[in-house]
C-alpha positions as CSV (number, residue, x, y, z in Angstrom):
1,X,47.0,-36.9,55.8
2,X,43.7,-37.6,58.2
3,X,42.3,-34.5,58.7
4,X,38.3,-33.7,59.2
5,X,39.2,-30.3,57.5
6,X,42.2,-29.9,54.9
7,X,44.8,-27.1,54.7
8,X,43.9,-24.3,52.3
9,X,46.4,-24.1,49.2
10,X,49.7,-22.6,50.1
11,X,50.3,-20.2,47.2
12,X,53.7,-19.1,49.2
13,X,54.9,-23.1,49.0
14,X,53.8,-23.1,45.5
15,X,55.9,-20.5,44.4
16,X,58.6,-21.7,46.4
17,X,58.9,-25.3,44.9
18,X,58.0,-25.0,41.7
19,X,58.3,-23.4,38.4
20,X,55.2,-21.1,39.4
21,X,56.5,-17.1,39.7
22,X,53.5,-15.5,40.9
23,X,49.8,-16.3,41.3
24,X,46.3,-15.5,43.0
25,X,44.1,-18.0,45.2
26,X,40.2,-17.3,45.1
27,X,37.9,-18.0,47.6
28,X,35.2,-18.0,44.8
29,X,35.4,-17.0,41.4
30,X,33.5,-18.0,38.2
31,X,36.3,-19.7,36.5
32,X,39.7,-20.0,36.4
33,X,40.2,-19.9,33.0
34,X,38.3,-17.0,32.7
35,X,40.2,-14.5,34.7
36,X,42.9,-15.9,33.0
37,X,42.1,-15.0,29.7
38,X,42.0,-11.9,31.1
39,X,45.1,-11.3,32.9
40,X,47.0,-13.0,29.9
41,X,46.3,-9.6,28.2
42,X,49.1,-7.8,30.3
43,X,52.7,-7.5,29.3
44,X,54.4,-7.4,32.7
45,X,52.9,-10.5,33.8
46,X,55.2,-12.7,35.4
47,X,55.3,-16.3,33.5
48,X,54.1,-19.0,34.7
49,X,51.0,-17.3,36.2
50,X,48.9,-19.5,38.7
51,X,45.2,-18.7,39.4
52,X,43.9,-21.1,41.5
53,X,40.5,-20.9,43.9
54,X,38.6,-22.7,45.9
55,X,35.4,-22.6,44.7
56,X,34.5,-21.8,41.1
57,X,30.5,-21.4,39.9
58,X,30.9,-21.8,36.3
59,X,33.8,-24.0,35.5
60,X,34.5,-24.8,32.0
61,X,35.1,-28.0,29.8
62,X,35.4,-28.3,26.5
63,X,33.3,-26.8,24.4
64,X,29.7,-25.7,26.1
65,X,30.5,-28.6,28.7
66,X,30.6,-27.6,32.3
67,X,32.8,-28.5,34.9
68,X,31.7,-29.8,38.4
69,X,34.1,-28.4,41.1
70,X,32.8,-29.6,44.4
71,X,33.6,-28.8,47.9
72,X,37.6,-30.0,48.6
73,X,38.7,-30.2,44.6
74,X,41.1,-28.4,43.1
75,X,40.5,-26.0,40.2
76,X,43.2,-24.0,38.8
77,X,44.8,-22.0,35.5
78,X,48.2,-21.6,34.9
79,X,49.5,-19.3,32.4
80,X,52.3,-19.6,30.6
81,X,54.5,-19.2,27.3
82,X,55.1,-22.8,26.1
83,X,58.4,-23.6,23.8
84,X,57.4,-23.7,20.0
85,X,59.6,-25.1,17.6
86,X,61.8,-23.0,15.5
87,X,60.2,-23.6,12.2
88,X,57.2,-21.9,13.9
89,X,56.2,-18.1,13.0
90,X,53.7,-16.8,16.0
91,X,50.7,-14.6,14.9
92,X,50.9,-11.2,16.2
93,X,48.1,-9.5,17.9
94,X,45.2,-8.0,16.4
95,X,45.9,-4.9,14.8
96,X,42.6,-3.7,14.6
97,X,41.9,-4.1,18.8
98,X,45.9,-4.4,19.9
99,X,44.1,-7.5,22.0
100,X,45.3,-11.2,21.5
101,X,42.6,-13.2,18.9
102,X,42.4,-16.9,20.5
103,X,43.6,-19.1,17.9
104,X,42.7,-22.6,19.4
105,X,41.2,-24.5,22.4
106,X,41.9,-27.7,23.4
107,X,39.2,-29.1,20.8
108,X,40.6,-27.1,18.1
109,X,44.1,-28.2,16.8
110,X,45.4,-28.6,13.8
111,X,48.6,-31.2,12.3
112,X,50.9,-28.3,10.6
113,X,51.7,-26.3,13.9
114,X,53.2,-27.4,17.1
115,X,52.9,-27.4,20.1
116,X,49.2,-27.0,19.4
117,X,46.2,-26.4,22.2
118,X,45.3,-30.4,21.8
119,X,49.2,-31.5,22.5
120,X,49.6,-29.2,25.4
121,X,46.3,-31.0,26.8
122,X,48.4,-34.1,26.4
123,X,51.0,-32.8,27.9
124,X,48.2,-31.7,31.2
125,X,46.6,-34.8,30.7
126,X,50.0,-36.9,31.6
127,X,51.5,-34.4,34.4
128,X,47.9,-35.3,36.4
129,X,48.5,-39.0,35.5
130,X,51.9,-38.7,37.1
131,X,51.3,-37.1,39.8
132,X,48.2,-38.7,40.8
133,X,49.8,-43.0,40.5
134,X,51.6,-43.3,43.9
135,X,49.1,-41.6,45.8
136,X,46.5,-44.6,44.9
137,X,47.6,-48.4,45.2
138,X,49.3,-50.0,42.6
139,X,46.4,-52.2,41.5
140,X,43.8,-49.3,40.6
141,X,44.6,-48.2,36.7
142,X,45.0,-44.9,36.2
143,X,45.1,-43.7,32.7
144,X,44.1,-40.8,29.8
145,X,41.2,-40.5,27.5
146,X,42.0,-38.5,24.5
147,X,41.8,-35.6,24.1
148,X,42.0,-34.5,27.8
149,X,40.8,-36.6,30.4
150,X,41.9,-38.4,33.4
151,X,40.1,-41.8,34.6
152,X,40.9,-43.5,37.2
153,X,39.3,-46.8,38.1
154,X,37.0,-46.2,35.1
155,X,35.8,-43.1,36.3
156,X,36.7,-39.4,35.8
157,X,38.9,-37.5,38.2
158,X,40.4,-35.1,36.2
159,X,40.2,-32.8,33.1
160,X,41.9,-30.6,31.0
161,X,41.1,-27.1,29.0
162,X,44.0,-25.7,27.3
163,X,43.7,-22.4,25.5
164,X,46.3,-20.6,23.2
165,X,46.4,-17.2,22.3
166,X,48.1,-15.5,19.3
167,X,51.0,-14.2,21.2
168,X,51.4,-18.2,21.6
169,X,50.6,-18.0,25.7
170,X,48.6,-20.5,26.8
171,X,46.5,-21.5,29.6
172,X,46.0,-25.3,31.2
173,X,43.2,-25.0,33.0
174,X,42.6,-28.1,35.7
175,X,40.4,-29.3,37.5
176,X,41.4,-32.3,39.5
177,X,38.5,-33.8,41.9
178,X,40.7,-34.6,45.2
179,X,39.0,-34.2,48.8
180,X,35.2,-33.8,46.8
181,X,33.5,-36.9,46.8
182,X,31.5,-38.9,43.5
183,X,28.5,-38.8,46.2
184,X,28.4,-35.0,46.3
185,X,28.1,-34.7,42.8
186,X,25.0,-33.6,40.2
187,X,22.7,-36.8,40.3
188,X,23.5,-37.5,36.6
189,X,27.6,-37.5,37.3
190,X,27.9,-39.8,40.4
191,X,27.8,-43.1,37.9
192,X,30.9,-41.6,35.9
193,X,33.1,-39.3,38.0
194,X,35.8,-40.3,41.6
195,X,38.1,-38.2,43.4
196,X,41.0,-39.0,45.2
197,X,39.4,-39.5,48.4
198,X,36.5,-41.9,47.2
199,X,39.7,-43.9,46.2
200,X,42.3,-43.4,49.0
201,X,39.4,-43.3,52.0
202,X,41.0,-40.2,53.7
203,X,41.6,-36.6,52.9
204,X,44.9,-34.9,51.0
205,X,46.6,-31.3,51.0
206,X,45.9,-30.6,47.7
207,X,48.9,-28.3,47.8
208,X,51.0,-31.8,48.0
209,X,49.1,-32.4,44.7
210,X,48.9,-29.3,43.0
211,X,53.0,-29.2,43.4
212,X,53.4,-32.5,41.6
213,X,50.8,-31.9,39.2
214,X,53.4,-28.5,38.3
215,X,56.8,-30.5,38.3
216,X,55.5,-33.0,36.0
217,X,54.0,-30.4,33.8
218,X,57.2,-28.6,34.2
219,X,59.2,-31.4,32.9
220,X,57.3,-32.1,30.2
221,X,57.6,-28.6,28.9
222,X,61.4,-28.3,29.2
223,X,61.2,-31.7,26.9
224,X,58.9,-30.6,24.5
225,X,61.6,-28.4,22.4
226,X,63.5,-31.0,21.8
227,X,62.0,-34.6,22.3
228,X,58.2,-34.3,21.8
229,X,57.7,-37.7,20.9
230,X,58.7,-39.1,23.8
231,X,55.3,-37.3,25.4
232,X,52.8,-38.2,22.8
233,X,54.5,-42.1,23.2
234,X,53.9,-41.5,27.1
235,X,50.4,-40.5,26.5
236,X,49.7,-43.4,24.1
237,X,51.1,-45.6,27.0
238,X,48.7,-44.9,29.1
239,X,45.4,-44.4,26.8
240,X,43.1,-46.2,28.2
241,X,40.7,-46.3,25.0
242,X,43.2,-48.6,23.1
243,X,41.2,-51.7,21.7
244,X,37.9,-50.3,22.6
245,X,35.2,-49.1,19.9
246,X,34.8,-45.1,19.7
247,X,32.6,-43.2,17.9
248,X,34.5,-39.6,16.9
249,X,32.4,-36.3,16.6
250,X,33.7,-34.2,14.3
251,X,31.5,-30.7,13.1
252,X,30.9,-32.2,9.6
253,X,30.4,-35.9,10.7
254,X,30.6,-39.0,12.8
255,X,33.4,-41.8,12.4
256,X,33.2,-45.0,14.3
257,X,36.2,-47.3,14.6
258,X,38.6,-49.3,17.2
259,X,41.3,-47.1,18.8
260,X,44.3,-48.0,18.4
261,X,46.0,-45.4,20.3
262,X,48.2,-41.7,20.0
263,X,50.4,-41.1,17.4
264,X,53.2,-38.7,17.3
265,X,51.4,-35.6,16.3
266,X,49.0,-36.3,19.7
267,X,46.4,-37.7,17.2
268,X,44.1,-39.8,18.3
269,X,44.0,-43.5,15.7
270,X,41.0,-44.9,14.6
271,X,40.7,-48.4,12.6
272,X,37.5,-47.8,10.8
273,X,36.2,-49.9,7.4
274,X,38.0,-47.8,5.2
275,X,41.4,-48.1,7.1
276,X,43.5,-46.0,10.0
277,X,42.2,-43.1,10.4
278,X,43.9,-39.8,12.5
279,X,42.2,-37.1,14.2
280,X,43.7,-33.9,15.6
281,X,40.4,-33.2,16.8
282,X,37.0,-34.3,17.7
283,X,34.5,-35.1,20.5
284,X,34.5,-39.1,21.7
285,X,31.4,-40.6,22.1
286,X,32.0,-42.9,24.9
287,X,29.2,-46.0,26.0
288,X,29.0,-47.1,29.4
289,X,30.8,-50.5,28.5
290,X,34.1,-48.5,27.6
291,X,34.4,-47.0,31.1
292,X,34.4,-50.5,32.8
């Protein structure tokens, strides 16, 4: 859709086509994910819970990282309960403050529960792959970076934040660059980040967008219960880091080593000297000659 000035999001078409039950759009706020965390807190909140803006002035990544959400992207949180499997006990709520402790982030997983904070950014990571492949030609890869990431034609267009609380609610925050262009962007990101529009050459309702973006995830979620392998092989489908060396960040060291993709559990594989290695979680090191 040519247009020298997109539509607003359409909460009310939101809600009607898709999963979403209720939801808030900002003109500015800090961060999604922030107010999330917040209204997560109350018991009568209708699930899934959309909190989408505009604008935000301190969006998050992961860890201290920030997130660049320039004029025309779209930055949202969603706030859900995601299945678990039965074998699963869920820790209760402080009983010290009656408030939720956060358990994990999307950096922060661990092998002996499931659906953990790094699968369900998986699970993010693939609905924005999905959603974004038809609206860019057929000749332009489009792909994941584990953990979280989206890259498109070597560059980022998309990431992921997941957070899980004790009561096992979660939040995906997303922030997809769409109608923001690489050119508007902090000097230092305009060599690694695209949006939609640098790609396409014209504008998109990034209601069109944020709807596909929630049926994938929707999907995906319904699946989860009962075939969960069939997302983590998805995801190691379309990792783009396959074959290429990776140095892996953990808090007690560094491991370098060949990718050699996802495995089941949504780890991350690296060939290293002493053999295959798995990660649940970690920071990727990435060098310029990766992202080519």
């Amino acid at each position: 859709m040519q247009e020298s000035c997109p539509p607003p999001l359409d909460l009310a078409r939101v809600i009607r086509e898709t999963f979403i039950q209720d939801g808030e759009v900002w003109q500015t706020i800090d961060s999604t994910n922030n107010w999330a965390k917040t209204l997560i807190l109350r018991p009568d909140l209708p699930l899934p819970f959309l909190v989408a803006a505009e604008h935000q002035t301190a969006g998050r990544g992961r860890g201290s990282r920030r997130w660049w959400t320039g004029q025309g992207s779209l930055a949202f949180s969603v706030i859900l309960a995601p299945p678990t499997s039965p074998s699963r006990t869920p820790t209760p709520p402080s009983e010290a403050t009656g408030q939720h402790n956060w358990l994990k982030t999307s950096e922060e997983t661990d092998s002996g529960q499931e659906p953990t904070a790094g699968f369900l950014g998986l699970l993010g990571a693939l609905s924005v792959c999905q959603a974004i492949r038809p609206l860019v030609p057929p000749t332009v890869p489009v792909g994941l970076h584990w953990p979280n990431d989206v890259y498109v034609a070597g560059r980022k267009i998309a990431g992921i934040l997941v957070e899980v609380a004790a009561n096992q609610r979660a939040i995906f925050g997303i922030g997809v660059n769409v109608n923001n262009m690489a050119r508007e962007a902090p000097k230092e990101l305009q060599p690694i980040v695209t949006s939609l529009r640098d790609i396409c050459g014209t504008f998109l309702d990034r209601t069109d967008v944020l709807i596909s973006i929630l049926r994938h995830m929707e999907s995906h979620l319904e699946a989860l219960s009962h075939n969960p392998a069939g997302l983590t092989s998805e995801a190691d489908r379309l990792c783009l880091q396959k074959g290429h060396q990776l140095i892996l960040e953990t808090e007690k060291q560094q491991y370098k080593g060949i990718c050699r993709g996802i495995d089941v559990t949504g780890a991350i594989l690296l060939e290293t000297p002493e053999g295959v290695r798995k990660f649940m979680s970690g920071t990727i090191v990435r060098s310029r000659e990766m992202l080519e």
